[in-house]
LODREN-616629 format. One record per residue (C-alpha): x, y, z. Coordinates in steps of 0.25 Angstrom, whole numbers, padded with zeros to 4 digits, always signed. Example, Ala and Ser with C-alpha at 12.3 -4.5 7.8 and 13.67 -1.06 7.14 Angstrom:
# residues 2
+0049-0018+0031 +0055-0004+0029 
# end
This chain:
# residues 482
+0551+0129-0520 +0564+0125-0513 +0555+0120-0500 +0549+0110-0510 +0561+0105-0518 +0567+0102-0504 +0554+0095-0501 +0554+0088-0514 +0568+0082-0512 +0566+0078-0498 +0552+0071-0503 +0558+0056-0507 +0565+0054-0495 +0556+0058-0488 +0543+0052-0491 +0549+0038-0487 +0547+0043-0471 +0535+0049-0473 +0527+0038-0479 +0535+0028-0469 +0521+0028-0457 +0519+0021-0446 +0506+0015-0443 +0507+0023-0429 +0511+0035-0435 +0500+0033-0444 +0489+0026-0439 +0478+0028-0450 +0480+0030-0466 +0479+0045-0468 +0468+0049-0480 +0472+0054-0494 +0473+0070-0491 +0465+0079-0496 +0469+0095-0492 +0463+0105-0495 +0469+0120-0492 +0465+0134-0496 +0474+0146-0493 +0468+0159-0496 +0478+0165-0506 +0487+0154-0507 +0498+0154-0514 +0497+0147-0527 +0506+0136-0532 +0511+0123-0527 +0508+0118-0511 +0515+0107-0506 +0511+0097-0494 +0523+0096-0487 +0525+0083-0478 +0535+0082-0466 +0544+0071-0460 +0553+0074-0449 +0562+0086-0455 +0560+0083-0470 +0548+0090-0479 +0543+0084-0489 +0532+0086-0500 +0521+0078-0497 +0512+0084-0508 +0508+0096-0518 +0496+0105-0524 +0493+0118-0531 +0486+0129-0522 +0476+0138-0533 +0474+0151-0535 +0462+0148-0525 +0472+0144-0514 +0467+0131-0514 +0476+0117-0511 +0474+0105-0511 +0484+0093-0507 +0479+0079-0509 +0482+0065-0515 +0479+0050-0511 +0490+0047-0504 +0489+0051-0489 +0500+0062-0485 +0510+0056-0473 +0502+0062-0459 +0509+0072-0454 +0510+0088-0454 +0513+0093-0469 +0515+0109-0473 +0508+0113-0483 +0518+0123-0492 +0512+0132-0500 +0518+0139-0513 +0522+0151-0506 +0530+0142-0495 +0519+0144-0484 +0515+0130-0478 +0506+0126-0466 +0506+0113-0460 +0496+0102-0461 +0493+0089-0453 +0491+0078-0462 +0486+0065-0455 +0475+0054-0458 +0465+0065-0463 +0472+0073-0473 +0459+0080-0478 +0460+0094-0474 +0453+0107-0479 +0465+0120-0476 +0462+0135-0477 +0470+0147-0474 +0476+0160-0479 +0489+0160-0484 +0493+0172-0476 +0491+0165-0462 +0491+0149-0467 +0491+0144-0454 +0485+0155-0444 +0473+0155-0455 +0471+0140-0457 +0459+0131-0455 +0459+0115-0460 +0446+0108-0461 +0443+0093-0462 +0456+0088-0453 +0456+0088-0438 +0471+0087-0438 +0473+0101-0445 +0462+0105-0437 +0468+0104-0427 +0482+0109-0428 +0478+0122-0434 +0467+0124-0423 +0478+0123-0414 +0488+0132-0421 +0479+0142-0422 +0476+0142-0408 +0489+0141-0402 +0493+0153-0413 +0484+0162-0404 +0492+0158-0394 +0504+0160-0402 +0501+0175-0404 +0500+0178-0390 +0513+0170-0384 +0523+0173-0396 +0524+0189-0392 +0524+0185-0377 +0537+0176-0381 +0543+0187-0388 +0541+0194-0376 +0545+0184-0366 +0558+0180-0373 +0563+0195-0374 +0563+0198-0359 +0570+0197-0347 +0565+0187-0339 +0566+0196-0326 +0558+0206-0334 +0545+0208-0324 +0535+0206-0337 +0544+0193-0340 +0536+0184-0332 +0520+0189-0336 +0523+0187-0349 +0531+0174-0350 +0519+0170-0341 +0509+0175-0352 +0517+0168-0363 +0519+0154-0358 +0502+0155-0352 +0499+0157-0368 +0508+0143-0371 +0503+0136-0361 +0487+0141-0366 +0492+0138-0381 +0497+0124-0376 +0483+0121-0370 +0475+0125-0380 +0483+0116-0390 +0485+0105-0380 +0470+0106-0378 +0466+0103-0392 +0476+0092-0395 +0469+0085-0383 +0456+0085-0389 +0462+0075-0401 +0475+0066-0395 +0475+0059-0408 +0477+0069-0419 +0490+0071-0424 +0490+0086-0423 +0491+0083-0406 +0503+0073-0408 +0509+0084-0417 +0507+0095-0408 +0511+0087-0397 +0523+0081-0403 +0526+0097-0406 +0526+0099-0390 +0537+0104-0381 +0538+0098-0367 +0535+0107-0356 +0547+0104-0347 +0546+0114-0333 +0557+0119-0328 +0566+0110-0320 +0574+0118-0309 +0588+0115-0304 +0594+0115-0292 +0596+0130-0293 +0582+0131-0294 +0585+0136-0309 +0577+0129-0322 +0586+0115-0324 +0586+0118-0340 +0595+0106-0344 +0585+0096-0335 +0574+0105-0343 +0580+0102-0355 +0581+0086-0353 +0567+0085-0349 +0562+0093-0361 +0570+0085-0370 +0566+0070-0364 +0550+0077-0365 +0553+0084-0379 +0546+0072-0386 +0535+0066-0379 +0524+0073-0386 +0528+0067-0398 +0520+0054-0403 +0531+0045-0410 +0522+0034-0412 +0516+0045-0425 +0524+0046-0435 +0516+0057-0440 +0524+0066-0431 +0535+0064-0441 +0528+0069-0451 +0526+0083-0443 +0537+0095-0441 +0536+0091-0424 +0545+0080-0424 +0559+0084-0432 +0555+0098-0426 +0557+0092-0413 +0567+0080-0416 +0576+0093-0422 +0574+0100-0408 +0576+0088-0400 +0589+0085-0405 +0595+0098-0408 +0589+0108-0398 +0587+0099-0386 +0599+0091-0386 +0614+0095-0384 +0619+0095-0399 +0632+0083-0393 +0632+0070-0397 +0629+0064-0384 +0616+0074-0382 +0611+0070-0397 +0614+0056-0395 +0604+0055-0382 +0595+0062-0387 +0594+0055-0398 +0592+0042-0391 +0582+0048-0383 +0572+0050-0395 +0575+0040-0403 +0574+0028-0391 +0559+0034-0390 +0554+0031-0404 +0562+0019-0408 +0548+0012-0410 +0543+0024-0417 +0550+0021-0431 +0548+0033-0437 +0553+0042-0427 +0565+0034-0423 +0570+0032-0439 +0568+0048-0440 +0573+0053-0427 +0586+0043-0428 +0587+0048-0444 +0586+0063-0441 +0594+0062-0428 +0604+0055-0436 +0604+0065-0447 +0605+0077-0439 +0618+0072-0432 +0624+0065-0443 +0639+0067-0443 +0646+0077-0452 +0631+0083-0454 +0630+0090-0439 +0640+0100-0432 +0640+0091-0418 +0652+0083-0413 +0650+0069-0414 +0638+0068-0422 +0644+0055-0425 +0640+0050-0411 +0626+0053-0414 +0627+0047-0427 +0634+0035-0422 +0622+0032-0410 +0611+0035-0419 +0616+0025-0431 +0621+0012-0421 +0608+0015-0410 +0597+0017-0422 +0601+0016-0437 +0601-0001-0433 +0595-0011-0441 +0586-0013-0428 +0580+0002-0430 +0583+0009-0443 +0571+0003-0450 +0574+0013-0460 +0586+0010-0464 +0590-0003-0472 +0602-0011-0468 +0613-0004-0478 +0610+0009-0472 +0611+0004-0458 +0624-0003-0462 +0629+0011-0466 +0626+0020-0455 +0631+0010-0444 +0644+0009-0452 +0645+0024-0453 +0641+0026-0437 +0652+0014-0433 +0661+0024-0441 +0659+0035-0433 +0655+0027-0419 +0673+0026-0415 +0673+0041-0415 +0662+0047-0407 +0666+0057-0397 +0667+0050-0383 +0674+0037-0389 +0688+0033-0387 +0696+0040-0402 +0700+0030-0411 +0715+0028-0413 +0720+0030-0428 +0733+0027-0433 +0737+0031-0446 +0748+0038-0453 +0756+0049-0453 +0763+0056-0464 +0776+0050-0458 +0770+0036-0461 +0769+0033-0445 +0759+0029-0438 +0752+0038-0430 +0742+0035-0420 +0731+0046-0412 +0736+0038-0399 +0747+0039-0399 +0747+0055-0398 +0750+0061-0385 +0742+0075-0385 +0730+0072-0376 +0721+0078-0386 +0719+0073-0400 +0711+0078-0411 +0710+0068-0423 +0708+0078-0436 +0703+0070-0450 +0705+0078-0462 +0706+0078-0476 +0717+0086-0484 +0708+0092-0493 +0698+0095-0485 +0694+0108-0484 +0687+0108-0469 +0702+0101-0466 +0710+0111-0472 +0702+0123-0464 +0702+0116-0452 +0716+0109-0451 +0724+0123-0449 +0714+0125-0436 +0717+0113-0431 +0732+0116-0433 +0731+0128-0425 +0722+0123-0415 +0731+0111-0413 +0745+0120-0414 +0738+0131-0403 +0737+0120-0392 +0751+0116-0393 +0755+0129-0394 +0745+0129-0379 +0750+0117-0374 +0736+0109-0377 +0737+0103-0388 +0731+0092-0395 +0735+0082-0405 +0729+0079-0420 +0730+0066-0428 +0727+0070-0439 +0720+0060-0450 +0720+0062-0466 +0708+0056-0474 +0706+0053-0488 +0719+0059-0493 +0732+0053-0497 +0745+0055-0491 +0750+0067-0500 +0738+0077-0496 +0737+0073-0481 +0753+0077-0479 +0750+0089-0489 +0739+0093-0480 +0748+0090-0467 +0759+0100-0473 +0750+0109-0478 +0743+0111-0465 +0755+0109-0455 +0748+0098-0447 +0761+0090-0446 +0759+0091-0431 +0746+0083-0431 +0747+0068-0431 +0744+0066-0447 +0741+0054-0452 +0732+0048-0464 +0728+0033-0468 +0724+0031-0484 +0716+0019-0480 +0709+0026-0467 +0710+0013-0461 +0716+0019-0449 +0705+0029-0446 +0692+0021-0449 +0681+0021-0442 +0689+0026-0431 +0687+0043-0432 +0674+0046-0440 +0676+0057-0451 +0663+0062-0458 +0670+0076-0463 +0685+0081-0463 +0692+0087-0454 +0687+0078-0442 +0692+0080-0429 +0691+0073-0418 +0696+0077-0405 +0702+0064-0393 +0705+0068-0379 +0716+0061-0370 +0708+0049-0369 +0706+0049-0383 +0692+0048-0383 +0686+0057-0393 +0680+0070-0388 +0678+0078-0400 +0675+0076-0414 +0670+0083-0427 +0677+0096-0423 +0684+0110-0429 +0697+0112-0425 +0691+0124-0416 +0682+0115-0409 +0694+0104-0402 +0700+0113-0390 +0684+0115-0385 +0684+0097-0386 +0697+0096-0378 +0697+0108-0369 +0683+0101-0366 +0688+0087-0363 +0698+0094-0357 +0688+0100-0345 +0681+0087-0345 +0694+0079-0340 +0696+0091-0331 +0711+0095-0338 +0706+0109-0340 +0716+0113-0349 
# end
């Protein structure tokens, strides 16, 4: 019951996307649907058709299975084409394509739903389940092979006899499906099993004569999406392309900005004219890094390129003017402070009423720590950035802090300063934050951001623990050592 009430509440901003079709993605008006399933012993109760767009779930449509097993899901609206589950009262569920012929006839057992099934009256289901069956008789045969495989020492003498066998068997279940998917280049099971693809990249070798893994890797990536056909927005409508978006962006790319940020581009550049994909991919990608919401350093860099490079009034169809309005302002916030870009100066206040200023200190290192008093992350970590700051001194490697206040008043902020002993730090705090605006982006407290000699910054959204692995880095990389 939990599943539905999720799916319930994601339905209304949901259905906007999925009724939002492009003529290419769907060439022809799909008929009312008319499915008709039967499950030997079925469960009795409610069954829901549940629709697919991207990562979300939603419910596409309900019915009542009977005592007889019998289900039966239609209405005059067409269903959006695409792949839906059907979930079943006991929370079993098997997949169905729904495309321009939504009449279907479904039978199975409810103890083997899918091994069991058969579908009448639509090629399309035909055809996937004709193929799923076949390639689980391959299935049966290389999964123990695997297990095998995987648990032995390559230089074993059986090793290479049965990693042979095993990837013999792939090879003869990826013919036997490829075979069948040529017979019919235009039914949407083969862009969908073909979008489903991983590319078969051999082994480049190195100079050492040793597999290049790296160039491997860079090859696989550049291929990972050519068997996708981003002119059907139907795809959308399917688990293949947030399956492989998610693995694409989190699995095969380095989890830096700069690694996120190329990627990235590389995807979104290839469907620009493809308006479905390009709002979804920049949205999701957008969303998965947004800062604050990601454990990654300098998730505002990713944020920043995506919002000024895509969310324009040029591209984000989507999105009305106010909206566009809002999200550049708040990338512009962030854009001064990414890492890689000369540190802003700030000069503000200190409890003596001077001015104080972050260039005019003289340790080589700086680390820029934005707090507020009665902030609980900032009462934890302000005693370890103490000891972290008064160790190196005692080492003869310290660094210096200027320290920032926010939304306080002068009374807390010199209570906080006393309570915590940070009269060392270079403390100051502007009731106006004129003096700090739009120069260091803060999207939770503390914030610490980390500037080298040249001041640029090299570090950012950090833990106290985290600053001597940013300098003694920077450190290596100007060749100091120490």
């Amino acid at each position: 019951m939990k599943l539905i009430n999720y799916l319930l509440l994601a339905l209304p901003t949901l259905l906007f996307a999925c009724q939002s079709t492009s003529p290419d993605g769907n060439p022809k008006v799909a008929e009312s649907p008319d499915i008709q399933i039967h499950i030997d012993q079925g469960p009795i109760g409610w069954a829901y058709l549940v629709g697919i767009y991207g990562d979300q779930r939603f419910k596409l449509d309900s019915a009542q299975m009977d005592e007889k097993g019998d289900l039966h899901f239609h209405r005059e609206e067409p269903y959006p084409q695409g792949v839906v589950y059907v979930l079943l009262a006991n929370s079993a569920s098997f997949p169905l394509i729904v495309d321009v012929d939504q009449t279907m006839k479904v039978n199975t057992v409810i103890n083997e739903l899918i091994g069991q099934i058969k579908v009448e009256g639509n090629l399309e289901n035909e055809l996937l389940y004709g193929i799923t069956h076949q390639e689980d008789v391959y299935n049966r045969q290389i999964e123990p092979l695997n297990s095998q495989v995987e648990a032995m020492d390559p230089s074993d003498p059986a090793y290479p006899a049965l990693a042979a066998r095993r990837d013999s068997l792939v090879r003869a279940r990826t013919e036997v499906t490829d075979n069948v998917l040529a017979k019919y280049p235009d039914a949407f099971v083969t862009k969908f099993k073909n979008a489903g693809k991983n590319p078969d990249i051999p082994d480049v070798m190195g100079p050492d004569g040793q597999p290049d893994l790296n160039v491997k890797l860079v090859r696989y990536r550049r291929a990972f999406w050519d068997g996708v056909d981003f002119s059907d927005e139907r795809l959308l409508r399917t688990p293949v392309i947030y399956n492989k978006l998610n693995r694409y962006m989190t699995e095969l790319t380095i989890q830096d900005a700069d690694s996120i940020i190329q990627s990235a581009d590389a995807l979104i550049n290839r469907v620009k004219e493809d308006k479905p994909y390009f709002k979804f991919f920049v949205n999701w990608i957008g969303l998965k890094y947004e800062p604050g919401k990601v454990n990654l350093m300098d998730a505002e860099a990713v944020y920043v390129h995506l919002v000024q490079n895509y969310i324009t009034r040029d591209l984000a169809f989507w999105a009305d003017s106010m909206q566009i309005y809002g999200l550049q302002k708040r990338a512009s916030e962030m854009a001064a402070s990414c890492v890689g870009l000369k540190a802003p100066d700030v000069i503000s206040t200190d409890p003596s009423g001077q001015k104080r200023s972050i260039y005019d200190m003289k340790e080589p290192y700086i680390v820029v720590y934005m707090f507020n008093p009665n902030c609980d992350h900032c009462i934890a970590e302000t005693p370890q950035l103490l000891n972290l700051f008064n160790q190196w001194k005692r080492e003869g490697k310290g660094f210096g802090v200027y320290a920032i206040a926010l939304d306080t008043d002068p009374e807390e902020w010199q209570g906080f300063i006393k309570k915590f002993n940070t009269s060392a730090f270079v403390n100051v705090f502007d009731p106006t934050n004129a003096s700090i605006y739009a120069k260091y982006y803060v999207d939770n407290t503390p914030e610490i951001y980390v500037l080298n000699p040249d001041r640029i910054i090299i570090g950012k959204n950090l833990h106290p623990e985290q600053i001597p692995i940013i300098i003694d880095r920077d450190k290596k990389r100007q060749g100091s050592g120490s």
